[in-house]
Backbone as CSV, one residue per row, in Angstrom:
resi,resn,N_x,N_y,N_z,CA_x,CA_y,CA_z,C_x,C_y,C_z
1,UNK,7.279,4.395,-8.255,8.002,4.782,-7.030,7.847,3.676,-5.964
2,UNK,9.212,3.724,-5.197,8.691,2.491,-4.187,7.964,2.506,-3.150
3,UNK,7.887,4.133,-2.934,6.941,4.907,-1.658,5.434,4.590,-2.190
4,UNK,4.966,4.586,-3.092,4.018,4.652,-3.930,3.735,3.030,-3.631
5,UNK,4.424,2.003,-4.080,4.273,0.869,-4.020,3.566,0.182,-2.746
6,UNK,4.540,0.835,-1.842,4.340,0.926,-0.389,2.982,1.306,0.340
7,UNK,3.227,2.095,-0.094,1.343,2.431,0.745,0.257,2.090,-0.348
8,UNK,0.535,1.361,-1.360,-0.849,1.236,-2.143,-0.974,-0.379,-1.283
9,UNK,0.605,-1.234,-1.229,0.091,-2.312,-0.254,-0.052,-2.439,0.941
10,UNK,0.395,-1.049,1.716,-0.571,-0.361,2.956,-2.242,-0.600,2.972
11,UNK,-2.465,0.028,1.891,-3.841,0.432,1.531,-5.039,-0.883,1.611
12,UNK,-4.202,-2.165,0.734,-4.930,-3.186,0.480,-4.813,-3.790,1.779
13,UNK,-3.835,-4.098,2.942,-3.701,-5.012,3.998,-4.859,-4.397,4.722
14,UNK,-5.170,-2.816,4.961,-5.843,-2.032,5.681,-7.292,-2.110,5.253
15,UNK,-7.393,-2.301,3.900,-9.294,-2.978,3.379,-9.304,-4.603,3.609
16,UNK,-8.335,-5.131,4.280,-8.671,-6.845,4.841,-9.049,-6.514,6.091
């Protein structure tokens, strides 16, 4: 999913 896509590279910018 692209929503899915989306916040998993939410996720990683947000653990930098």
């Amino acid at each position: 999913m692209v929503v899915r896509d989306f916040l998993e590279e939410q996720n990683v910018i947000c653990k930098m």
